[in-house]
C-alpha positions as CSV (number, residue, x, y, z in Angstrom):
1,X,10.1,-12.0,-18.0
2,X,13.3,-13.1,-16.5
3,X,13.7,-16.6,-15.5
4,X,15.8,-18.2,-12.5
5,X,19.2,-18.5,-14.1
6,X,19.6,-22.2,-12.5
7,X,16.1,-23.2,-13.2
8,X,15.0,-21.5,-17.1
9,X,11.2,-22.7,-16.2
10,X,10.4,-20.5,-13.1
11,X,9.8,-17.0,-13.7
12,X,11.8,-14.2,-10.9
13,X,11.8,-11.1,-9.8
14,X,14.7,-11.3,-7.5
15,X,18.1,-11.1,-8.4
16,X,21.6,-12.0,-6.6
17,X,22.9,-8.8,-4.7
18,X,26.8,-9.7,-5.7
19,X,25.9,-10.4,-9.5
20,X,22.7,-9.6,-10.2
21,X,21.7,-13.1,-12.1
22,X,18.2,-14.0,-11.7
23,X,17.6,-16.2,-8.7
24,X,14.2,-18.1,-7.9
25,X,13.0,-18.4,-4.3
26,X,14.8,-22.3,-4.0
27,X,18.3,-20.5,-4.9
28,X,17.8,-17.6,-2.9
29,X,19.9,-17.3,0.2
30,X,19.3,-14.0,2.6
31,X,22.6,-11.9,3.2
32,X,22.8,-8.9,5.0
33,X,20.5,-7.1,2.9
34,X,19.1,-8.8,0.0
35,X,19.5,-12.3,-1.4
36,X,22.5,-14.0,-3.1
37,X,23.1,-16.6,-5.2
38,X,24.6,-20.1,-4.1
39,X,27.6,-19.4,-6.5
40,X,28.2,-16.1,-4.5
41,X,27.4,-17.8,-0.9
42,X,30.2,-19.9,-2.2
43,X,33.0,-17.0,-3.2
44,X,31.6,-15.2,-0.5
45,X,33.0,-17.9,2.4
46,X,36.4,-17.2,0.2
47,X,36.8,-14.1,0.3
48,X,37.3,-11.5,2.7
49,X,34.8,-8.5,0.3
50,X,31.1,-7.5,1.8
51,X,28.8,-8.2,-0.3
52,X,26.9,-4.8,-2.1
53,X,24.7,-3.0,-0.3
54,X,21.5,-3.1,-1.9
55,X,19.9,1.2,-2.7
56,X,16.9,0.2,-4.6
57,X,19.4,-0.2,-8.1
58,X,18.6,2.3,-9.9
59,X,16.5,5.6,-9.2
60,X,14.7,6.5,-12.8
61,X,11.8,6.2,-13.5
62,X,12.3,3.5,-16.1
63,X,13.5,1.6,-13.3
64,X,10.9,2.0,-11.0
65,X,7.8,3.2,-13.5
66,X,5.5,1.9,-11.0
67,X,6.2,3.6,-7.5
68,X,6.8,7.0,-10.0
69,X,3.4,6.6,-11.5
70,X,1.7,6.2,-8.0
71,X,3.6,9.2,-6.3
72,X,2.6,11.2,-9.6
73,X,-1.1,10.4,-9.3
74,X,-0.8,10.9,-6.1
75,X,0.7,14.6,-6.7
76,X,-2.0,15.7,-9.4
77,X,-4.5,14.6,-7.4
78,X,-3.0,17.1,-4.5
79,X,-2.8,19.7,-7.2
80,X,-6.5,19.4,-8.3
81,X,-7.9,19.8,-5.2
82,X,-5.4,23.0,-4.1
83,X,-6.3,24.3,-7.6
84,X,-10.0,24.1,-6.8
85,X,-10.4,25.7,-2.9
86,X,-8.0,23.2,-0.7
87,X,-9.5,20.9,1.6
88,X,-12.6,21.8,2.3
89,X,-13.0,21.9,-2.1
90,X,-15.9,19.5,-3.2
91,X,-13.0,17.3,-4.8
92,X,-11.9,16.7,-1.9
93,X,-15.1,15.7,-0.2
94,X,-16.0,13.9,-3.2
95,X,-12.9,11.4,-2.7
96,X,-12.2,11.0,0.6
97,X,-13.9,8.3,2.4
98,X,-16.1,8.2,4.9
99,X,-19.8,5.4,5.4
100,X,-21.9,8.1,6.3
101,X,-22.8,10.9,3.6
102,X,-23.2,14.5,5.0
103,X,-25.1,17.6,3.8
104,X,-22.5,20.5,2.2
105,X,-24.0,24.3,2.8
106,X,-22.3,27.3,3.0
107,X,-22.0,27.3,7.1
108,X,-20.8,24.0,7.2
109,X,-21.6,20.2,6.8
110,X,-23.8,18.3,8.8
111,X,-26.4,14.9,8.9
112,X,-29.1,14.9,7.4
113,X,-31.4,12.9,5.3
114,X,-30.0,13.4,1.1
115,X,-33.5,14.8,0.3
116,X,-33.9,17.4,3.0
117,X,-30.3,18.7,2.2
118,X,-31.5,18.9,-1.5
119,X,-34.7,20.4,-0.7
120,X,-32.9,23.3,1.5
121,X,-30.5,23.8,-1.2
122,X,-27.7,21.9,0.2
123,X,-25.1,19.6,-1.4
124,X,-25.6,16.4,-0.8
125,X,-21.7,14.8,-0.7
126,X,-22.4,11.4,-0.4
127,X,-20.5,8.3,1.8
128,X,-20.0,4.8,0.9
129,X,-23.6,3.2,2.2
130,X,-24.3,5.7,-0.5
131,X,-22.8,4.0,-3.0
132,X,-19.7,6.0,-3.5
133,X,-17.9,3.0,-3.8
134,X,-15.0,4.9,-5.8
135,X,-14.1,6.3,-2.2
136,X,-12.7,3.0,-1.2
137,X,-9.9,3.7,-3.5
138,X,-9.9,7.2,-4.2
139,X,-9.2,8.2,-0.3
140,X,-5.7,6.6,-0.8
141,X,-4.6,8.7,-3.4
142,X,-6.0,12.2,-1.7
143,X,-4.2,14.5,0.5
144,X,-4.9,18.2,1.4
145,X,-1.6,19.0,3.2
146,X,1.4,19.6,1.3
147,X,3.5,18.4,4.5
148,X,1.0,15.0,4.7
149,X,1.5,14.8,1.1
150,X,5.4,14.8,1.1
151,X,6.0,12.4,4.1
152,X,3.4,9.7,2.6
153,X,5.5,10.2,-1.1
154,X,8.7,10.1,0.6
155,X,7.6,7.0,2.2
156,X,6.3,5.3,-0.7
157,X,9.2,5.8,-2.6
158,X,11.6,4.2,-0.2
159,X,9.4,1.0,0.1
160,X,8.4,0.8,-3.7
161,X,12.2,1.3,-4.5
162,X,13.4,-1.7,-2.1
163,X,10.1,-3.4,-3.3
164,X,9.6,-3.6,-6.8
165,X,12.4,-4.7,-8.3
166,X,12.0,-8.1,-6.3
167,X,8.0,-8.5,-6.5
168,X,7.5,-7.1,-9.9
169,X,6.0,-4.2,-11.4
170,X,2.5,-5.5,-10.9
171,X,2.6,-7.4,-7.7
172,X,3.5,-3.7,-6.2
173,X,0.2,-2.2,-8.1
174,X,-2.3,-5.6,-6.4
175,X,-0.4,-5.5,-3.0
176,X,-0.7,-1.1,-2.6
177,X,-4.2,-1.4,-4.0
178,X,-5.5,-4.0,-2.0
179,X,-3.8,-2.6,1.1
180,X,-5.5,0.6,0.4
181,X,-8.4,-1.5,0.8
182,X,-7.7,-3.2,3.5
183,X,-7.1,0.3,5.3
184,X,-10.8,1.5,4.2
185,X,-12.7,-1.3,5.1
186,X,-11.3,-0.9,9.3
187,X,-12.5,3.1,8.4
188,X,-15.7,2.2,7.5
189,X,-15.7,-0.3,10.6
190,X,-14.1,1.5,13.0
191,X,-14.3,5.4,12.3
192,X,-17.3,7.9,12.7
193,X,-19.8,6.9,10.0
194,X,-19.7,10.7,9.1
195,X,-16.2,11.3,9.8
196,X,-13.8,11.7,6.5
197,X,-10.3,9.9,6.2
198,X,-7.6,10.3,3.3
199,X,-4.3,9.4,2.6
200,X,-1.8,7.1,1.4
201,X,-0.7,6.1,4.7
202,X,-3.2,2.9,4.7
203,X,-1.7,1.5,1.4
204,X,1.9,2.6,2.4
205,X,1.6,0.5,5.7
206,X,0.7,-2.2,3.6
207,X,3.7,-2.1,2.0
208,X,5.3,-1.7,5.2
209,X,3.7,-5.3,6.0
210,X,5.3,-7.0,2.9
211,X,8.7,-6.1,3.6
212,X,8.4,-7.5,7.1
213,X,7.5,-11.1,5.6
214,X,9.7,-10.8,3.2
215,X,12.7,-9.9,5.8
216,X,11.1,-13.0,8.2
217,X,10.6,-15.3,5.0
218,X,14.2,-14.7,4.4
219,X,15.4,-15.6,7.7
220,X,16.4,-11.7,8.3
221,X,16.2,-9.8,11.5
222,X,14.0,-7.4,12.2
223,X,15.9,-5.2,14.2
224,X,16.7,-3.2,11.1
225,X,13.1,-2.3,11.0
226,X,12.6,-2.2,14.5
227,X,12.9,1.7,14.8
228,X,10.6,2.1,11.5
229,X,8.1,-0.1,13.2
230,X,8.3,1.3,16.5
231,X,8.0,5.4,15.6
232,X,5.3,5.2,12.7
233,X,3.0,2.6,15.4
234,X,3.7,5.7,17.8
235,X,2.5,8.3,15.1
236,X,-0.5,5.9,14.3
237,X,-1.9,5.7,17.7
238,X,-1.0,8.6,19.5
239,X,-0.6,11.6,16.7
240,X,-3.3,13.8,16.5
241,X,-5.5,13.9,13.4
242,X,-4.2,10.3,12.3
243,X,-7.0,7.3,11.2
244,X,-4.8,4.7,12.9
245,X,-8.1,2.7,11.7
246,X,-6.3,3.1,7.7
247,X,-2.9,2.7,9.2
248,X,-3.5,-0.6,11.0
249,X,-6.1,-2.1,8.4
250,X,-3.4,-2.2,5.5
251,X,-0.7,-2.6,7.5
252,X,-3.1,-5.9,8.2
253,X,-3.6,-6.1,4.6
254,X,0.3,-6.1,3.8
255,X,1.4,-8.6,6.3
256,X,-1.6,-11.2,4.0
257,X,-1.0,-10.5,0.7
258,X,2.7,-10.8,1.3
259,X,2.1,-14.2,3.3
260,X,0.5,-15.3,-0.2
261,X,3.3,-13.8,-2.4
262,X,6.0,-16.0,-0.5
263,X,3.8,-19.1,-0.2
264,X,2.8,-19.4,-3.6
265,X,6.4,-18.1,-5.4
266,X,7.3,-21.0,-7.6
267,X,6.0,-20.1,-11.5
268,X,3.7,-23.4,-11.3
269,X,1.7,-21.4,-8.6
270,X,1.6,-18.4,-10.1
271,X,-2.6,-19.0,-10.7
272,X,-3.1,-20.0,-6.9
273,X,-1.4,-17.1,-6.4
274,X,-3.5,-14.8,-8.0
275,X,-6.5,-16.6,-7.1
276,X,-5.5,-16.4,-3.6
277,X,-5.1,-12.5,-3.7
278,X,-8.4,-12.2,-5.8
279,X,-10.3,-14.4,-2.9
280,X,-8.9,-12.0,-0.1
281,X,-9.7,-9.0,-2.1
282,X,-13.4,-10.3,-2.6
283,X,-13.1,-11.0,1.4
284,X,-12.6,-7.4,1.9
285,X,-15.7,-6.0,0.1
286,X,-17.6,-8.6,1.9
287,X,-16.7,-7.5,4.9
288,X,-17.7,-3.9,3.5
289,X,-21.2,-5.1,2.4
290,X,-21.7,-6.1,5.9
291,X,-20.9,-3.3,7.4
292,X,-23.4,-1.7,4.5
293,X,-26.3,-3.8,5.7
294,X,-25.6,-3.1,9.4
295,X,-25.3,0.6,9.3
């Protein structure tokens, strides 16, 4: 793991724009874009050079393995469910999420009790009061639009490029997943009980949250983001077809887990840390269960 090259006892994931050394949060200063070094603050007040312009370093996936490996689960998943009859396919049904379970038949879905949709020999394609639990998660790696599919991957991309090299490989895996949570625990609050929602979009706001604190942790403006923020809350609440419900709950999601990232940094809080984001992660199927036992 690398260490702070100032202080050898705190583990890092940032690193100084100019010279790419190692820096922990107490050396960090915020340029432009990215952090610097104090030795680079320093030479920068010297000289007349910009400082580089941080691209996400390098583009392989050895670079980035983990925002690669979620846009390619993300892509076979896609391809099984095109391969097996497109969105209305029973792979689809069976991971997209949705509280209410619905009867399948050949002239449509609709509500019913399980055992009178078995008994007319309907499919019975259950919801999350169900116990089809797996749909929590599932939903944020299904698409059944090839244009959905390739704004959400383009999206994720861009964020998990700026993103993981400075919160680590596995931070980004707990702060998408969790923020895919986040997003399906407002659907199953806030949406239809029968109605079905998938996408990436609910973890991918998440990750739109985290940059934000990061940028206002930093002392950064916003107004780089500004226009990001303003179309995509446009899209969310006024596109048709869109479960601003998963859009708003991980964006939600994001804006906490990254509150915990920067609060706890320091290596000595690494276990609060991690107990922290395990306590909110617990919150979130509570507040699932509940909505469970009121349905």
């Amino acid at each position: 793991m690398p260490v702070c090259y100032r202080h050898p006892d705190r583990e890092t994931h940032i690193r100084c724009q100019r010279c790419s050394r190692p820096i922990c949060p107490d050396c960090m200063t915020g340029a432009s874009v990215g952090f610097q070094c104090p030795e680079c603050v320093r030479e920068g007040h010297k000289s007349v050079r910009q400082p580089k312009r941080f691209t996400g370093a390098r583009v392989g996936f050895r670079a980035l393995p983990v925002t690669f490996s979620l846009i390619g689960v993300n892509v076979l998943v896609w391809l099984s469910i095109i391969l097996t009859g497109g969105s209305g396919s029973r792979i689809a049904d069976f991971l997209a999420i949705r509280l209410q379970g619905y009867c399948l038949t050949p002239d449509g879905g609709f509500a019913v009790p399980s055992e009178v949709c078995r008994a007319s020999g309907g499919t019975w394609m259950p919801g999350v009061d169900d116990g089809a639990f797996w749909q929590l998660l599932t939903s944020t790696f299904t698409h059944v639009s090839i244009i959905h599919l390739a704004v959400n991957m383009l999206s994720l991309y861009m964020l998990g490029s700026f993103l993981e090299p400075i919160v680590g490989r596995l931070r980004l895996l707990v702060f998408y997943l969790i923020s895919g949570l986040a997003g399906s625990a407002l659907v199953v609050w806030a949406s239809v009980p029968a109605s079905s929602t998938v996408g990436a979009s609910g973890a991918i706001f998440g990750l739109l949250g985290v940059l934000v604190v990061l940028f206002v942790r930093a002392g950064q403006s916003l107004s780089p983001l500004l226009p990001v923020l303003l179309i995509n809350a446009g899209i969310t609440f006024f596109g048709n077809g869109i479960s601003w419900q998963g859009h708003l709950g991980g964006f939600i999601g994001g804006l906490v887990v990254a509150g915990i990232f920067t609060s706890l940094r320091a290596d000595r809080k690494a276990p609060l840390q991690w107990a922290a984001l395990g306590a909110f992660t617990l919150a979130l199927l509570a507040l699932i269960g509940v909505r469970i036992l009121l349905f």
